[in-house]
C-alpha positions in Angstrom: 0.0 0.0 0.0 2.9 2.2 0.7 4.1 1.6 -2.9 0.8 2.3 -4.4 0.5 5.6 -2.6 3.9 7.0 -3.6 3.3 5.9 -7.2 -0.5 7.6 -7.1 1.4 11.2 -5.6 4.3 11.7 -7.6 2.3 11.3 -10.9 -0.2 13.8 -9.8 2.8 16.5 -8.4 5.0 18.6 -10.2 7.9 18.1 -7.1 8.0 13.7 -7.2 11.3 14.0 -5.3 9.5 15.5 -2.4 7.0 12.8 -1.7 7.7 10.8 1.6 5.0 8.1 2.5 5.3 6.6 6.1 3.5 3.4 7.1 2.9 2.3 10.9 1.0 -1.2 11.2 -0.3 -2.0 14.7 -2.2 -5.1 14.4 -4.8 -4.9 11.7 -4.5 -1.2 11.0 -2.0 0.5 8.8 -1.9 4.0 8.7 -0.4 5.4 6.1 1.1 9.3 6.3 1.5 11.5 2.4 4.0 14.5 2.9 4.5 16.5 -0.4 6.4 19.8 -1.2 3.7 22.8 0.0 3.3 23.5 -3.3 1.6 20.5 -4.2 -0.4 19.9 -1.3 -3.6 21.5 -3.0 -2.6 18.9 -6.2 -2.7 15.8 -3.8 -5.8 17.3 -1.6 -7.9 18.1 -4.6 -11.2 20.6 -4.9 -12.8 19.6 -1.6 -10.4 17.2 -0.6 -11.8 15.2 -3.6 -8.2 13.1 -5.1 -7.3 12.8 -1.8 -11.1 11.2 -0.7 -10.4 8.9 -4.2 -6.7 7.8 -3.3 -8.1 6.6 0.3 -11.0 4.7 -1.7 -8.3 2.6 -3.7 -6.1 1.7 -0.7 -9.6 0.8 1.0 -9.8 -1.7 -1.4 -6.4 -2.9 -1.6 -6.1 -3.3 2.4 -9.8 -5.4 2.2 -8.1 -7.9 -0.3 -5.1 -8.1 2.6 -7.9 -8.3 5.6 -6.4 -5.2 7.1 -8.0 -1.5 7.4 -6.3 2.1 6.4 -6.3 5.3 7.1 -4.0 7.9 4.8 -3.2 11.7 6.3 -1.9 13.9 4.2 0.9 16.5 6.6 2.3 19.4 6.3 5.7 19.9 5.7 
């Protein structure tokens, strides 16, 4: 999930070398934690937090096919 998160944000930013994705498991929870350059925060968020809402939706489904739940946060830098 980590993987498919770092490949989704650095094709939709203009800074890919920025992106950092963290991933911290406990148990049957991963939570997953998107830091981009400032500049492309409102790229990855979207109009009403709409790509960011869709990228969450895909890695719902990927973590049901693994049993596991996930929860993406997008930080500051």
């Amino acid at each position: 999930m980590k993987s498919l998160t770092e490949y989704i944000a650095r094709s939709l930013v203009e800074r890919p070398d920025d992106v950092n994705v963290r991933e911290y498991r406990h148990g049957g929870r991963v939570t997953l934690e998107l830091q981009v350059a400032k500049d492309d925060m409102g790229r990855v968020i979207g109009k009403g937090g709409r790509v960011a809402n869709a990228i969450r939706n895909l890695l719902r489904v990927t973590a049901e096919r693994e049993g596991l739940q996930v929860t993406l946060d997008v930080v500051e830098p």
